[in-house]
C-alpha positions as CSV (number, residue, x, y, z in Angstrom):
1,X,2.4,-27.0,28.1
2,X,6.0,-27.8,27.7
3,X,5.2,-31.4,27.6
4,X,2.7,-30.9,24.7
5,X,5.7,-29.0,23.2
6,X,8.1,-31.7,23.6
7,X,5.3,-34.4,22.5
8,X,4.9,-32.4,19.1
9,X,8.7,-31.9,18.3
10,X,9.2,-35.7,19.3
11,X,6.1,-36.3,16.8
12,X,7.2,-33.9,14.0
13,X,10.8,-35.3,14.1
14,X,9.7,-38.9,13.9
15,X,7.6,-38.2,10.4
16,X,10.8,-36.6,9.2
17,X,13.1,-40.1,9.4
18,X,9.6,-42.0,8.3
19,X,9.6,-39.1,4.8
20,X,13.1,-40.1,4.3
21,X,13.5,-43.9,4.6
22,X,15.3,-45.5,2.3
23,X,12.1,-47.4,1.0
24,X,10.8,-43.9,-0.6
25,X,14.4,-45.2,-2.6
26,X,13.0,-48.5,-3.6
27,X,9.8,-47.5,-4.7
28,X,10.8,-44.8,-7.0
29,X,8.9,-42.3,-5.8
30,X,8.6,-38.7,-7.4
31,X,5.5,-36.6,-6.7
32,X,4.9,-36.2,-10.9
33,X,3.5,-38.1,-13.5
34,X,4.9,-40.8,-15.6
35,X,7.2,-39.1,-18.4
36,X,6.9,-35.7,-17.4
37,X,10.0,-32.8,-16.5
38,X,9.1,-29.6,-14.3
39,X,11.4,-27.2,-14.7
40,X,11.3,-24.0,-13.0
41,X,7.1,-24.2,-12.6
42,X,6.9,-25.5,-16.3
43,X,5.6,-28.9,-17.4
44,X,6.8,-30.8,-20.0
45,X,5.6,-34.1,-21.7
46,X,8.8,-36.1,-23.0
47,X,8.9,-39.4,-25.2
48,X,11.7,-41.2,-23.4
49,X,13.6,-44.2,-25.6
50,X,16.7,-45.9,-24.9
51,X,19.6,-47.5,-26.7
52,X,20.8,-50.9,-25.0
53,X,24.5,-51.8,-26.5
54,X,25.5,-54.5,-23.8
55,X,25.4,-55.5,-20.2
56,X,28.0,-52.0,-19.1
57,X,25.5,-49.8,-21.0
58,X,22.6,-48.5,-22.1
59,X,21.7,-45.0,-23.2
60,X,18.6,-43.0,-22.3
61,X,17.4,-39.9,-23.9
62,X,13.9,-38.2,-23.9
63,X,12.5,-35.6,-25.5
64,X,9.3,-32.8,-24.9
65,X,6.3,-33.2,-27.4
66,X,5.8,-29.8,-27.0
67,X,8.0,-27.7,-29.7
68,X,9.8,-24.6,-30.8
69,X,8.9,-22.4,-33.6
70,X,10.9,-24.1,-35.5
71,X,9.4,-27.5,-34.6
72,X,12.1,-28.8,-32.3
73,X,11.4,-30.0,-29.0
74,X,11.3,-27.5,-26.2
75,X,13.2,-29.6,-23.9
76,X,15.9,-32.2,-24.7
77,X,17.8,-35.0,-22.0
78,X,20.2,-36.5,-23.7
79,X,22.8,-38.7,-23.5
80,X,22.5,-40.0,-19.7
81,X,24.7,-43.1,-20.0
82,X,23.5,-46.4,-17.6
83,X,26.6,-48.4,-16.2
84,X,26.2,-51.1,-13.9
85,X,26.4,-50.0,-10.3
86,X,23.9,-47.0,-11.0
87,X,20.8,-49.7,-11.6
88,X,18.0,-49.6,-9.3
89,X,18.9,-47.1,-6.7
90,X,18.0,-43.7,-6.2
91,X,21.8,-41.3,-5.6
92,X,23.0,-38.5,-4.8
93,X,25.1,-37.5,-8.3
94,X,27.8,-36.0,-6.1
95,X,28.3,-37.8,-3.2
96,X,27.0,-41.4,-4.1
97,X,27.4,-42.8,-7.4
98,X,30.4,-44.7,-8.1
99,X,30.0,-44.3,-11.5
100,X,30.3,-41.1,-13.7
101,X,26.9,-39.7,-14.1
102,X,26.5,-37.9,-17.4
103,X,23.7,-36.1,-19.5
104,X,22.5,-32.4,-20.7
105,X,19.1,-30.7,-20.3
106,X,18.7,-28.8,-23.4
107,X,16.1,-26.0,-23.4
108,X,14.6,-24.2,-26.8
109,X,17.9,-25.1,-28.4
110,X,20.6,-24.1,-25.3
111,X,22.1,-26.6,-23.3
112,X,20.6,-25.2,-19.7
113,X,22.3,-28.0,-17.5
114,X,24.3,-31.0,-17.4
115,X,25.1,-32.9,-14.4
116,X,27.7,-32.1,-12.5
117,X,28.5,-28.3,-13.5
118,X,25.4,-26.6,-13.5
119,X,23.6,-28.5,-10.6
120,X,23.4,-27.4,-6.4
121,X,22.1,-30.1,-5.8
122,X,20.8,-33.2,-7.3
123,X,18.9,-37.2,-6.9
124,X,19.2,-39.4,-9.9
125,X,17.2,-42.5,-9.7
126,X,17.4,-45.3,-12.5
127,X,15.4,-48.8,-12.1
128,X,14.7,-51.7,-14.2
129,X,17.2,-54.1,-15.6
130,X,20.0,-53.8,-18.2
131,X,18.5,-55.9,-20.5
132,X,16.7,-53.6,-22.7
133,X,13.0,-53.6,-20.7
134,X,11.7,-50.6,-20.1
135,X,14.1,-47.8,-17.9
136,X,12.5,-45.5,-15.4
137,X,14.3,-42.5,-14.6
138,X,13.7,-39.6,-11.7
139,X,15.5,-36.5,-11.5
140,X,15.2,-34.2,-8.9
141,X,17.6,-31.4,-8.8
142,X,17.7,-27.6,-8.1
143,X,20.3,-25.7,-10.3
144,X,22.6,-23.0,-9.2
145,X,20.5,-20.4,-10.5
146,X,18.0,-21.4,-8.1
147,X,15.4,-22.8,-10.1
148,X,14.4,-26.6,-9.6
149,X,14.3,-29.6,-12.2
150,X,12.5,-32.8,-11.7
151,X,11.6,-35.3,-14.3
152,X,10.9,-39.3,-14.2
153,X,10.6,-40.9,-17.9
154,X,9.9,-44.4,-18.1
155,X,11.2,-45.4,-21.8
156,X,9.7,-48.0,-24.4
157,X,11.9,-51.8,-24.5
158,X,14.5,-51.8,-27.2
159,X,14.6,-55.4,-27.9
């Protein structure tokens, strides 16, 4: 009996280092559909669309399609700004990015989180090339109120 016990821990800690390779990094991997955000249970459909300015930068924002009363979407990222040691990587925003990492999630109007001051915990994962072809984007965070954020956007080519 013990060595069944053994055998299973052995087993169950070997699928935990497989889960958390570093290729679930390069394959951009985040359990949700294309140009979706989940936040807190509730899922969003965003129009993603980015701004390339040069080979330092290039801006992605997204919206939801669903709205307000007054019209406006329900859920905003804005302003996350693409430098060039964040491409093609997935990070952790406060222990592995050389680079600032900047942007606000903006719910019904209120600016609900940006990314360093609001966040517990968060992965940021940006591929493609800064060359204006399309930009995917993962996010998978849990704020310190407790409830979780994950989105991936992939946007349209600006060029």
């Amino acid at each position: 009996m013990k060595a069944k016990t053994i055998l299973f821990a052995l087993a169950a800690s070997m699928m935990f280092f497989v889960s958390c390779s570093k290729d679930d990094d390069k394959n951009n991997t985040l359990n949700i559909e294309d140009n979706t955000l989940v936040y807190d249970g509730a899922v969003y459909h965003m129009n993603a669309m980015q701004s390339y300015f040069h080979s330092q930068l290039t801006l992605v924002d997204a919206s939801s399609q669903e709205t307000n009363l007054q019209q406006e979407p329900m859920v905003e990222f804005a302003g996350l700004h693409i430098r060039p040691g964040m491409w093609n990587r997935t990070a952790n925003i406060f222990t592995e990015t050389n680079d600032t990492v900047s942007w606000n999630f903006v719910f019904n109007g209120v600016v609900e989180a940006n990314a360093y001051d609001d966040f517990s915990a968060c992965m940021v994962g940006i591929y493609g090339n800064n060359d204006g072809t399309p930009v995917t984007v993962t996010v998978d965070g849990t704020l310190k109120n407790g409830k979780k954020i994950q989105m991936k956007v992939i946007t349209q080519s600006d060029n």
